[in-house]
Each structure stands twice: as structure tokens, then as C-alpha cells.
N, C-alpha and C positions, 0 to 999 in steps of 0.2 A: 392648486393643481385641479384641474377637472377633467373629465373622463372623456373618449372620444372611440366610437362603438365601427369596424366597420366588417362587412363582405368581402372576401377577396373573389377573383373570380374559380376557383372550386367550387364554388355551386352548385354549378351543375353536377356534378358529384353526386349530392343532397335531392335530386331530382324523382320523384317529380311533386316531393312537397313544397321545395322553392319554386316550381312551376310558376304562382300565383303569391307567393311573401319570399318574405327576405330572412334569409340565416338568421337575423340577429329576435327574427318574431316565431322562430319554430320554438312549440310547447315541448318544455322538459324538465326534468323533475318536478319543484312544485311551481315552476312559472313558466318564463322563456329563458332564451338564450341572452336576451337583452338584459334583461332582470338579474337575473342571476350575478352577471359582471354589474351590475350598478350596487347588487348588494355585498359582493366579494370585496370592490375598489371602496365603498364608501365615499364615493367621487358627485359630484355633481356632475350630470352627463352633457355636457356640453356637444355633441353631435352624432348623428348613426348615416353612416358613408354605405350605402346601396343602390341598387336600381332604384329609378325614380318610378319607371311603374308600377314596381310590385309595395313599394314602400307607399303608394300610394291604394294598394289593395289592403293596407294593414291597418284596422281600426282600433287598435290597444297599442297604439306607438306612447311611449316610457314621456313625461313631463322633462324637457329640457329645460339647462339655464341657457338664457339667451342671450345673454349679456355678450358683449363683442369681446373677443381676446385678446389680449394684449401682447404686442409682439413678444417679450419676454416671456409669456408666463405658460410654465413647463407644463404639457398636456402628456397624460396617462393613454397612450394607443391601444386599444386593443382589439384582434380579431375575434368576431363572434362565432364560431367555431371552435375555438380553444376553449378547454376545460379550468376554467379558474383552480389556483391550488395553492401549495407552498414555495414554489417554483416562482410566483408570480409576487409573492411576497418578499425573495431574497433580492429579486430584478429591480424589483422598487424600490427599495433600501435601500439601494448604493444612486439613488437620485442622482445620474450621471445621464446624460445624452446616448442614449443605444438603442440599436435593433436588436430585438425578441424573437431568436431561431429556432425553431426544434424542427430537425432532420433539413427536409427541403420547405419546411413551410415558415412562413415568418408569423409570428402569433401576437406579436404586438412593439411598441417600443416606448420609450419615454424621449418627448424634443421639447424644444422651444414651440410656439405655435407661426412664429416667422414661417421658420422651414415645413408648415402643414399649411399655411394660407391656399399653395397650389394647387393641394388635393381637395380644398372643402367644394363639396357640390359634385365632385368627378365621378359619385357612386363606384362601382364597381371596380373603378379603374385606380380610387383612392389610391391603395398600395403601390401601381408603378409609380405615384411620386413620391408616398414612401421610401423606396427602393431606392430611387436619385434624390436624397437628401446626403448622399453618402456616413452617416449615420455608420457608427461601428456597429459589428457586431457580438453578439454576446449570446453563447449556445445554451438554452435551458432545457430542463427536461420535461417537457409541456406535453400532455395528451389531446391531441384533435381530434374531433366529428367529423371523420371522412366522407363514411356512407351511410346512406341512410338507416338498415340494419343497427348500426352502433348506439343511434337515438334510442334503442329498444331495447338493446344490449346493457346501454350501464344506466336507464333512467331508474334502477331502484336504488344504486346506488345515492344516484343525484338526489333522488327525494331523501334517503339516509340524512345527505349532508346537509341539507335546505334546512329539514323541521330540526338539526341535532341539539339546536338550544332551545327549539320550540318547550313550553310546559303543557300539559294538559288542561283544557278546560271547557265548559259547557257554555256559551254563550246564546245557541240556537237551544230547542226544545227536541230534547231526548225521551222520547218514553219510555216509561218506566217499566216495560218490559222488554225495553231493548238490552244486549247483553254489551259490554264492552268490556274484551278481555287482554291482559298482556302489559308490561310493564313502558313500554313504548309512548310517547304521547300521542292522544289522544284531541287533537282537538275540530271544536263544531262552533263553527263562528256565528257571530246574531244572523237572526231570518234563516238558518238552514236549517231543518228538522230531521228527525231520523225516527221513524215509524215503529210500531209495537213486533218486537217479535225480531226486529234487525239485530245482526252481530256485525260489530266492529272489533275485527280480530289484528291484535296490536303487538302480537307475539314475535313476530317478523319484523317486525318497523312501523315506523307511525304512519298517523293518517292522519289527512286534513280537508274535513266539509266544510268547503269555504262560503263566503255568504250565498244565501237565497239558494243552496242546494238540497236537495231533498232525498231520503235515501227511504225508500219504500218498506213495506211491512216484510219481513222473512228473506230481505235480500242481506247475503253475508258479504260483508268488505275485507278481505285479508291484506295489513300488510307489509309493503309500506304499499298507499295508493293516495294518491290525492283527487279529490272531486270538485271540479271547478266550480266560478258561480253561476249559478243558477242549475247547473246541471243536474238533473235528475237520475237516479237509479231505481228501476224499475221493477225488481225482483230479479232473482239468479245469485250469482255467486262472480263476483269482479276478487282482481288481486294483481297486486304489482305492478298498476297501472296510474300514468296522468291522463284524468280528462280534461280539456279545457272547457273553457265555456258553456253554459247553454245544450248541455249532450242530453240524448236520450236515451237509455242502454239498459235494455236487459239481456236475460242468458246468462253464458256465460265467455266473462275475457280473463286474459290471460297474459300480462306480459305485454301489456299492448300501451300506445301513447296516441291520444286523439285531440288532434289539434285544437277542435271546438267547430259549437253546433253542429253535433256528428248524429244520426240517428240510427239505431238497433233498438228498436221497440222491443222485437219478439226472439223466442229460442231462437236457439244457435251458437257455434262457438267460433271464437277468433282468437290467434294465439300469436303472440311477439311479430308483433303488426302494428303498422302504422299508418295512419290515419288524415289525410289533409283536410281540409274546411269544409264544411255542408257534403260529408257524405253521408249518404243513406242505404244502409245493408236491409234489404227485404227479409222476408217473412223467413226463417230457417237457412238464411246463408251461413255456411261455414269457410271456416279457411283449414287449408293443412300448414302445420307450422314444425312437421317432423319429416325428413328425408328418408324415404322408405327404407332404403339398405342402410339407413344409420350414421351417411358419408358427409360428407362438409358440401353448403350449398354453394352454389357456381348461380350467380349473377350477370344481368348482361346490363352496363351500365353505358349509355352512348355508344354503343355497338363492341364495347372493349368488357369481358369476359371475368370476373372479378370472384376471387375466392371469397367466401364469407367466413371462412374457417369454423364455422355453427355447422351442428347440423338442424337446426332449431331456426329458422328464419319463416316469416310466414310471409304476408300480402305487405308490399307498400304501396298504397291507395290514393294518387291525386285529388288536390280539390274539386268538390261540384260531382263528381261520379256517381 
């Protein structure tokens, strides 16, 4: 069996971080959306079904098998928006020919790869051939990334579950006046440093500085938080956050998920916000990420007016801004 990744068209939904990638490449917990499903399924990923242009704006696309398919040989479908779980585990089990429902959305299925020949290449549109394979259906209780909000909402969770068999260990160079506290893992992969004077606070949930990331002298990390590679932290106080790639951040965040190569050099605060590719926040920008009277935020998504049920939502920021 091998694994087969796609977009439906909701997307836009996710906008305007899918602006410029594809669902299956937005940053969340400690990776992506793709990632996450290739390491939940254990599958060799045999294909990622999206827009051809945005999937060709995505420079960290997952190592495919390439080998051609064979008309028998049962593929594992899944939407990248759907929250991998136990749910996904019971569906698989019963290795039976079905469509993967929760509510109105279909979140994956297990077929032959005969009946997916039609959709390989159709991006976006994958799922209507899904949908006429006529494929039973089979209702799970699946959690989907509707709006973008949500990517903010439960990435501390997601990092919870990503590192939860992680161990601790020092593989970069910790100085010896850094503190690392908390029972949570801890880990610093080779090439990432973490400077005199830094807390890694682990009390909350782990953290992970992944290669060639650097965390500056007197900058606290509470978490869970993961720090992508090469990304830098620059002093302040970060928590409860993924960076992707290449970031540059100091201040302080909060709550927040940055796709990569994002820059906040200097003070200022940003709070459960999110972040697309090469943004750069100037000198003292802030965000409000609290609704004055207290009340749940009201969003305007493609001109249709969406409850957030928070009252805690802050900026979602397109690529290039």
C-alpha cells in the first residue's frame, strides 16, 4: 500500500496562506501538513494531488516513490487537511474499498489504484473523481483545518503529538549557562546552538531546535515550540509556536505559526497569528490578538462572515507582505 496526499478545493477557506502553497505544504506542529500524514500512515507517499502552480511555489515537496502503480495495488487516500488520529487507524484496518466522511467533508479513502488512474494530475479537482468512483461510504469521526485561525488554535497540541516519543538530547552546542527546565523533551539537533544565558522552558511541552538553528543569548523559549532549520531567535521571549525555516524573530510571540523565512528582527508583539512565506514585520509592529469587549471574533472569509468562536484570533498574514 502507499500513500496518496491530496487538496480539495476548501482551500480557499485556508486563504490567504494557500494564496501562494498548497494545504498539503502549510507549517504545523513540528512540520507540515504533508509530513505529518506520511509519518502517521508509515506509507511510502506515492502522490500529492494540488494546484500545479502553487505546488510548483513549494520548495520542501516530501521525497516520492515513483514507481508506477499497479492497477491492484490498494492506495491509502488522504486529504491534507484532515487531522491524522485513531479514527484513521480503525478505517484502515478493516482494508476494505471506502470513502472516508466526516460531516460534509470526505477526508480520505482506501481503493484500488485502477479506480484513482483518473484523478492522478487533476490537482485540485482530484476528489470529484474520487467522489465517482462510487466507493461506499464509511462515516468517521475526523477533525479538519477549516480556517486558517484553527492552524493556531490547535498547533500546540500538534507539536504535543509530533515530539510525544521524541527523548531528549543535545546533539548542537548548549552553553553551559543555558538553563533547560521541565520534564518534557528537550531536543537540539547537530549545527543548532543555543547561547549563554538562554531558557528552554519544557514545562509546558517540548521543544525542538532543529538543525542549523540558533537561539540567542537571554532569549526564553517556553513550551511546546519548535524552531525550524536554520532559524534564528534573536532575543525576547517566543512560546507555543512553529517556526519554519530560515526565520528571524525576536520580541515577543505568542501563539503564533510561521510558515518560513519570516523576519521580525526587532521588539514587538504578535499573538495567535499566522504567518505565510517571506514576511517581514518592521521595527515595533504589533498585533492585537484580544477582542476588546471579550466577544468571539467575526471574520470575513471570501466575502462570507465566519464565527471564530475565540475571542483570541490575531493577524493572518499572506506570503511576500
Amino acid at each position: 500500500m502507499r500513500l496518496l496526499i491530496y487538496e480539495d478545493q476548501h482551500w480557499r477557506r485556508l486563504r490567504p496562506l494557500t494564496d501562494l502553497l498548497p494545504v498539503p505544504a502549510l507549517t504545523f506542529g513540528a512540520s507540515d501538513l504533508a509530513r505529518r500524514w506520511i509519518a502517521a500512515a508509515a506509507l511510502p507517499l506515492a502522490a500529492i494531488e494540488a494546484r500545479a502552480g502553487v505546488m510548483a511555489c513549494w520548495d520542501a515537496v516530501p521525497e516520492m516513490d515513483t514507481r508506477p502503480l499497479a492497477a491492484d495495488e490498494p492506495v491509502m487516500v488522504v486529504n491534507a487537511a484532515a487531522m491524522p488520529g485513531a479514527w484513521c487507524t480503525a478505517a484502515r484496518a478493516a482494508r476494505t474499498p471506502a470513502l472516508w466522511v466526516a460531516g460534509s467533508r470526505v477526508v480520505g479513502a482506501i481503493a484500488p489504484a485502477n479506480l484513482l488512474r483518473g484523478g492522478l494530475g487533476r490537482g485540485e479537482d482530484f476528489e470529484s473523481v474520487l467522489l465517482s468512483t462510487g466507493l461506499p461510504a464509511l462515516a468517521v469521526e475526523a477533525s479538519v483545518l477549516e480556517w486558517p485561525w484553527q492552524l493556531v488554535e490547535l498547533n500546540a497540541d500538534a507539536i504535543r503529538t509530533d515530539l510525544a516519543a521524541a527523548s531528549s538530547r543535545r546533539e548542537g552546542e548548549v552553553h553551559a549557562s543555558a538553563v533547560l527546565e521541565g520534564a518534557a523533551p528537550v531536543v537540539v539537533e547537530a549545527g543548532a546552538s543555543v547561547g549563554p544565558c538562554a531558557v528552554l522552558d519544557a514545562r509546558e511541552g517540548p521543544i525542538l531546535v532543529a538543525r542549523g538553528a540558533r537561539i540567542a543569548a537571554h532569549t526564553v523559549v517556553t513550551g511546546p515550540c519548535v524552531i525550524g532549520p536554520g532559524t534564528q531567535l534573536l532575543g525576547g521571549s517566543v512560546s507555543q509556536s512553529t517556526f519554519g525555516r530560515e526565520c528571524r524573530i525576536a520580541g515577543e510571540v505568542e501563539t503564533c505559526v510561521w510558515q518560513g523565512h519570516g523576519n521580525k528582527r526587532h521588539h514587538g508583539f504578535v499573538g495567535h497569528s499566522a504567518f505565510g512565506e517571506w514576511v517581514n514585520l518592521g521595527a515595533l509592529t504589533t498585533t492585537s490578538d484580544l477582542k476588546n469587549n471579550y466577544g468571539s471574533v467575526r471574520v470575513s472569509i471570501d466575502g462570507v462572515v465566519v464565527d471564530s468562536r475565540s475571542s483570541k484570533v490575531g493577524s493572518i498574514v499572506g506570503a511576500h507582505v
